[in-house]
VOMARDO-499687 format. One record per residue (C-alpha): x, y, z; residue number from 1. Coordinates in steps of 0.25 Angstrom, whole numbers, always signed. Example, Ala and Ser with C-alpha at 12.3 -4.5 7.8 and 13.67 -1.06 7.14 Angstrom:
<nodes>
<node <+49 -18 +31> 1> <node <+55 -4 +29> 2> 
</nodes>
This chain:
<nodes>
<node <+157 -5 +97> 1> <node <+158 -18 +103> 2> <node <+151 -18 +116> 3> <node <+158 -29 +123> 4> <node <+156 -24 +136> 5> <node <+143 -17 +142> 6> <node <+132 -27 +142> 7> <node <+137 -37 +154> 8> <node <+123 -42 +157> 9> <node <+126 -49 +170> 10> <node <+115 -57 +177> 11> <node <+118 -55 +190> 12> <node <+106 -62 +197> 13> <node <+94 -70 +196> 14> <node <+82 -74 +203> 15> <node <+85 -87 +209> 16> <node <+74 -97 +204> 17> <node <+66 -86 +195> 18> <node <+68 -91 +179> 19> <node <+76 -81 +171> 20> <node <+78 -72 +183> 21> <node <+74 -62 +191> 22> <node <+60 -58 +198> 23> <node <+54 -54 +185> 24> <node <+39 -59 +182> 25> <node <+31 -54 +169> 26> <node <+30 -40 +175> 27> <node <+46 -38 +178> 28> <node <+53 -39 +191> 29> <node <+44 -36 +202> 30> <node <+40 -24 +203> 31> <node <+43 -22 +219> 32> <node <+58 -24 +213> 33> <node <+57 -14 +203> 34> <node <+50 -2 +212> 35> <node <+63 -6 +222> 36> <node <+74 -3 +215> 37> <node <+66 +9 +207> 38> <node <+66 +15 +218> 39> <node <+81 +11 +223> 40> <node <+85 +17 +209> 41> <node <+73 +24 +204> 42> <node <+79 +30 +192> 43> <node <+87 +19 +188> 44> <node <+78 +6 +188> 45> <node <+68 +3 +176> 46> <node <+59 -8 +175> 47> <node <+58 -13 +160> 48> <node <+68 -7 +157> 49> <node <+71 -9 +140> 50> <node <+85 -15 +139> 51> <node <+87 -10 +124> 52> <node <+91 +3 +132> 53> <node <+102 -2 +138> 54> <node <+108 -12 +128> 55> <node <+117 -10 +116> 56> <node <+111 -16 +107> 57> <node <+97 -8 +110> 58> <node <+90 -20 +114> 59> <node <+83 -29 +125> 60> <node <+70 -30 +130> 61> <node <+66 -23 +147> 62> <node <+75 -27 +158> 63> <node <+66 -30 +171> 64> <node <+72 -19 +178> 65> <node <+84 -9 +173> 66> <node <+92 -4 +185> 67> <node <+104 +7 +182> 68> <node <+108 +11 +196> 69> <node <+115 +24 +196> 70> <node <+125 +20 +207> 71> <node <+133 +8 +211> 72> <node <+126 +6 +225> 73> <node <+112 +7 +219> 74> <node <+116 -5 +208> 75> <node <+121 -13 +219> 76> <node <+106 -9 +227> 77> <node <+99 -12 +215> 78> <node <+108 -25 +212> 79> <node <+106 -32 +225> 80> <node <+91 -27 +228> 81> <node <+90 -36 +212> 82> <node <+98 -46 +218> 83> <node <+90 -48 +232> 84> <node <+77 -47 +224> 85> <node <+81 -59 +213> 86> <node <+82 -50 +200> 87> <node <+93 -52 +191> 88> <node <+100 -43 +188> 89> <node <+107 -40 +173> 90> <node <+118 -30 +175> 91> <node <+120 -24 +162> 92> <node <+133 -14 +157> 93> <node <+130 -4 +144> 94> <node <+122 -17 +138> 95> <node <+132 -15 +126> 96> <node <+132 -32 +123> 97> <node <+118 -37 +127> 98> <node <+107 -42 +120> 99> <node <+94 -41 +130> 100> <node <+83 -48 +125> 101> <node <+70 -43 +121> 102> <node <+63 -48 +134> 103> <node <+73 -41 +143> 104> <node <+80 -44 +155> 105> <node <+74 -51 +167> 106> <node <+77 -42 +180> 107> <node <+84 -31 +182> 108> <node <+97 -25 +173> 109> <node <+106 -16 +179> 110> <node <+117 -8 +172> 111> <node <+128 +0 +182> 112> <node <+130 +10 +169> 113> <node <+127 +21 +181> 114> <node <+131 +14 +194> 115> <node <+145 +9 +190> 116> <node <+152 +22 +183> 117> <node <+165 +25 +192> 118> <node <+177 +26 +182> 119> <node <+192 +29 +188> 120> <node <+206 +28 +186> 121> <node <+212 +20 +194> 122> <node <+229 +17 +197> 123> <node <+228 +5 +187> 124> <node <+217 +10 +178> 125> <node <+203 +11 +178> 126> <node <+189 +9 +187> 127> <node <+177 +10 +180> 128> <node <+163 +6 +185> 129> <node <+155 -5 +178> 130> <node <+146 +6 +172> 131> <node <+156 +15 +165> 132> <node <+156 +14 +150> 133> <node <+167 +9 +142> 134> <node <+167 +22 +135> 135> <node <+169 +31 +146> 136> <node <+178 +20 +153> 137> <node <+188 +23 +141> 138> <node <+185 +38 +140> 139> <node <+191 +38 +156> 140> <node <+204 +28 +151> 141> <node <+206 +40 +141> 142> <node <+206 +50 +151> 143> <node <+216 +42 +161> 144> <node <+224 +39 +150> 145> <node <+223 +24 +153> 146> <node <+223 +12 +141> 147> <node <+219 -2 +141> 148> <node <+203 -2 +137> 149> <node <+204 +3 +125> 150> <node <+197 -11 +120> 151> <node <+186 -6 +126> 152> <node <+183 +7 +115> 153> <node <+170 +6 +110> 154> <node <+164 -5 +119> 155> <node <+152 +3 +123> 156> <node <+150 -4 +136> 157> <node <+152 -2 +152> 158> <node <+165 -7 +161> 159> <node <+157 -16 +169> 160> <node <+150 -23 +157> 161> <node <+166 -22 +149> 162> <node <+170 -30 +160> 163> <node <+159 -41 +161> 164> <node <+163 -43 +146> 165> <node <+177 -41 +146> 166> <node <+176 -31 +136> 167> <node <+185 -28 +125> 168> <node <+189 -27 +111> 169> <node <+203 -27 +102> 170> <node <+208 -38 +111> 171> <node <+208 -28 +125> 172> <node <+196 -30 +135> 173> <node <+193 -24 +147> 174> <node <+196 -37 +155> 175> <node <+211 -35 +153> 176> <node <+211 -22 +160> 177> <node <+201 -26 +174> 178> <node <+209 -29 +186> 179> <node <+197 -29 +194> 180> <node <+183 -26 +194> 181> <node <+172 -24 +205> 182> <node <+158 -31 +206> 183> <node <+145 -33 +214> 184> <node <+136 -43 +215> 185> <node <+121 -40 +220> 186> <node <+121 -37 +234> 187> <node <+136 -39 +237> 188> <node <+148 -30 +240> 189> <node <+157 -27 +227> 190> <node <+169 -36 +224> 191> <node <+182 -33 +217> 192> <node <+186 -45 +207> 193> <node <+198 -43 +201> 194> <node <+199 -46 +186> 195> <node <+206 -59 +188> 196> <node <+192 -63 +193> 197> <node <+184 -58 +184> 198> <node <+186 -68 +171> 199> <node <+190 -60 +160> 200> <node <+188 -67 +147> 201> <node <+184 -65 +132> 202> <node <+172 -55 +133> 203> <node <+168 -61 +148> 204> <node <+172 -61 +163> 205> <node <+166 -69 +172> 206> <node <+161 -63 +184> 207> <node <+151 -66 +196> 208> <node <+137 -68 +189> 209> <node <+130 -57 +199> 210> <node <+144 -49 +199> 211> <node <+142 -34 +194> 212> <node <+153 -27 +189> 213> <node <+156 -11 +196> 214> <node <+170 -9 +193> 215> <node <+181 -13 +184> 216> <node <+196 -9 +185> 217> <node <+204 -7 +175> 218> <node <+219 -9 +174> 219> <node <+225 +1 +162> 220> <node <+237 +9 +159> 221> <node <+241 +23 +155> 222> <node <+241 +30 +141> 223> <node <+240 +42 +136> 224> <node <+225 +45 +135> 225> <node <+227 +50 +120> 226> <node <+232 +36 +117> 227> <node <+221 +29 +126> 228> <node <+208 +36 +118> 229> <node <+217 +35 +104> 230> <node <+217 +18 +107> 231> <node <+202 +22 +111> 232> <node <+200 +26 +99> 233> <node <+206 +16 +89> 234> <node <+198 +5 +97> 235> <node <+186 +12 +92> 236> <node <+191 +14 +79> 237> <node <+192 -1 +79> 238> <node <+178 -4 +83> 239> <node <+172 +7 +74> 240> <node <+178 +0 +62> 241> <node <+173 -14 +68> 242> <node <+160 -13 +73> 243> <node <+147 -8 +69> 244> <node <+141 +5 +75> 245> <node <+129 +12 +74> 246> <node <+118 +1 +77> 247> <node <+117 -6 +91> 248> <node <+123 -19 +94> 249> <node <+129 -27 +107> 250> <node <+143 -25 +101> 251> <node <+150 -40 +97> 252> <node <+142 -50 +99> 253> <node <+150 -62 +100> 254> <node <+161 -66 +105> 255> <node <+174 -68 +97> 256> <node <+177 -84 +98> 257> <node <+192 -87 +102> 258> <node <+200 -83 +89> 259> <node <+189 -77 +81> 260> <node <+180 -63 +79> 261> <node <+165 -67 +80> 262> <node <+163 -57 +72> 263> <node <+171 -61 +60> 264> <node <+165 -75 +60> 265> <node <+152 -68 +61> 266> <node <+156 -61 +48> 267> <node <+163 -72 +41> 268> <node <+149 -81 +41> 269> <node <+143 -67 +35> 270> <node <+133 -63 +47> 271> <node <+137 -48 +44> 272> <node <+123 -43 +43> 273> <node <+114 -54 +48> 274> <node <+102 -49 +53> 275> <node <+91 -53 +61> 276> <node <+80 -42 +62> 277> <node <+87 -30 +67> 278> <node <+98 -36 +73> 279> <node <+111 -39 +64> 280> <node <+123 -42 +62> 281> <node <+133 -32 +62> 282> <node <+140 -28 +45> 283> <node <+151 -21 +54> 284> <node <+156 -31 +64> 285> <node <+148 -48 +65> 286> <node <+149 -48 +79> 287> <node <+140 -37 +80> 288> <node <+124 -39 +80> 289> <node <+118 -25 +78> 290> <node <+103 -19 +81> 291> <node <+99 -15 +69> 292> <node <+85 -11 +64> 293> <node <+79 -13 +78> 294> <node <+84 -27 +82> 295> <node <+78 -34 +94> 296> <node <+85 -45 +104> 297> <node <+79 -55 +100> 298> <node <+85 -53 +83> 299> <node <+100 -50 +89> 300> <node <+100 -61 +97> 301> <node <+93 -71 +86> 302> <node <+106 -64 +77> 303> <node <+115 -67 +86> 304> <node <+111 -83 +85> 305> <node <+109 -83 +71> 306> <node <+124 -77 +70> 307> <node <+131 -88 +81> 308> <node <+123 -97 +75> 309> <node <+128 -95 +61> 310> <node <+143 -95 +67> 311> <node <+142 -107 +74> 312> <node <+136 -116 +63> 313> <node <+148 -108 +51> 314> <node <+160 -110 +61> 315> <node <+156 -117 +74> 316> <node <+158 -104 +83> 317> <node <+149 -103 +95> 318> <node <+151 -89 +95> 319> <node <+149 -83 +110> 320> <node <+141 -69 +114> 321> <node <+148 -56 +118> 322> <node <+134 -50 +121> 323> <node <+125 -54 +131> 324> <node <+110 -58 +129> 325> <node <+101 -56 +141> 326> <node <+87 -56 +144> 327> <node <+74 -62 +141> 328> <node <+69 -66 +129> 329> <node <+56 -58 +124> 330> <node <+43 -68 +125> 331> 
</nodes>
């Protein structure tokens, strides 16, 4: 399915001073920072931590430091302790539209999967935490009889990383349905931002670069539930037909240019099948690039110029990234 939500990979501080960022020397961050916050959140901080666990695609070399806080104080703790200390921070959602490179990720990464998981109805709708799956966020629109996301089928992403991304497919994204969301930066109170503030475009918003996404509301109307999972349903349907399933892939990889499918023109130059070592692209659907046969970061990423290249030259289309790459490159 096409994961256009999940990844928001947001850097949200850097070591002033420090090239590509943070306190990191050879060895990692400094050790005195790692024993802290393991013992702030003992079970939930790893050092080294393989990013090909946490990514979609299977893929990425070690983060510095992993962080999953299991409550929403203890990832603002850990958040403004990174920040006082000078290690940036990369807040990751499901990690459903990023490619991390094979050398990893300077700093720490955290993901609010466990800390941000409050889901409620609401008089206009819905409240979900930036952690909640897109999945079980549907699930509970079909329990409360309640319509509107049904773009958001068989995105397999997270409510906070749907909303850095303005999520969506079929022409309906979850930007149309925000009225408000609410967001921390590193060692400050929360603050609610109505959607008006957010600038909601095509696959983007534009928030605050240190600004971390807790809560979304959501602005929906009542149906019957039968007739909210069957709309559920046909979405999926849709996709099923569409996309390729079965091998792992970041979901569409590019944007669609104003007026055109990436996809299609991807097709059109005949791409379907190009391969660099394990990584390809998809027979199913062009916009996809799949791991197959054991792909590494550095094959998808050299597939995904070889293919804007080849666009650009046949039809003078730049085309534009829907993922996100992150990370260091490995030496």
């Amino acid at each position: 399915m096409d994961p256009a939500a999940g990844g928001n990979a947001r850097r949200i501080g850097d070591a002033p001073g420090v090239p590509d960022g943070g306190l990191r020397t050879e060895m990692g961050i400094d050790q005195r920072i790692i024993d802290e916050l393991t013992a702030l959140v003992p079970r939930d901080a790893r050092a080294d931590e393989p990013m090909a666990r946490h990514t979609s695609l299977g893929l990425g070399g070690p983060a510095d430091l992993f962080l999953e806080p299991s409550d929403p104080d203890t990832f603002r703790d850990c958040a403004a302790f990174l920040a006082d200390e000078g290690v940036p921070i990369t807040v990751i959602g499901r990690g459903t539209n990023m490619l991390v490179r094979s050398g990893g990720i300077d700093g720490a990464v955290m993901t609010g999967e466990r800390a941000f998981t409050s889901l409620a109805c609401t008089e206009d709708g819905i409240e979900a935490g930036s952690g909640v799956t897109l999945h079980r966020l549907l699930g509970f629109c079909v329990e409360c009889g309640l319509t509107g996301l049904e773009g958001l089928s068989g995105i397999p992403g997270s409510v906070g990383g749907a909303v850095v991304t303005n999520a969506g497919s079929f022409g309906d994204t979850i930007g149309e349905r925000l009225t408000e969301i609410v967001t921390f930066e590193p060692g400050m109170s929360s603050k609610i931002v109505p959607a008006g503030d957010i600038g909601i475009d095509y696959r983007s918003t534009c928030l605050p670069e240190r600004a971390v996404v807790t809560v979304a509301r959501l602005k929906l109307e009542s149906a019957d539930p039968e007739d909210v999972e069957r709309r559920q349903r046909e979405t999926l349907e849709k996709k099923w037909k569409s996309q390729p399933s079965g091998m792992r892939s970041a979901g569409c990889v590019f944007r669609n240019p104003p007026g055109e499918s990436a996809g299609k023109i991807i097709d059109t130059l005949g791409l379907k099948g190009t391969r660099v070592g394990g990584a390809v692209v998809s027979d199913v659907h062009a916009g996809f690039i799949l791991n197959d046969r054991g792909a590494t970061p550095d094959e998808v990423e050299e597939l995904i110029e070889l293919v804007r290249s080849r666009v650009v030259d046949e039809t003078g289309i730049a085309l534009e990234l829907e993922i996100e790459i992150v990370g260091r490159r490995a030496h």
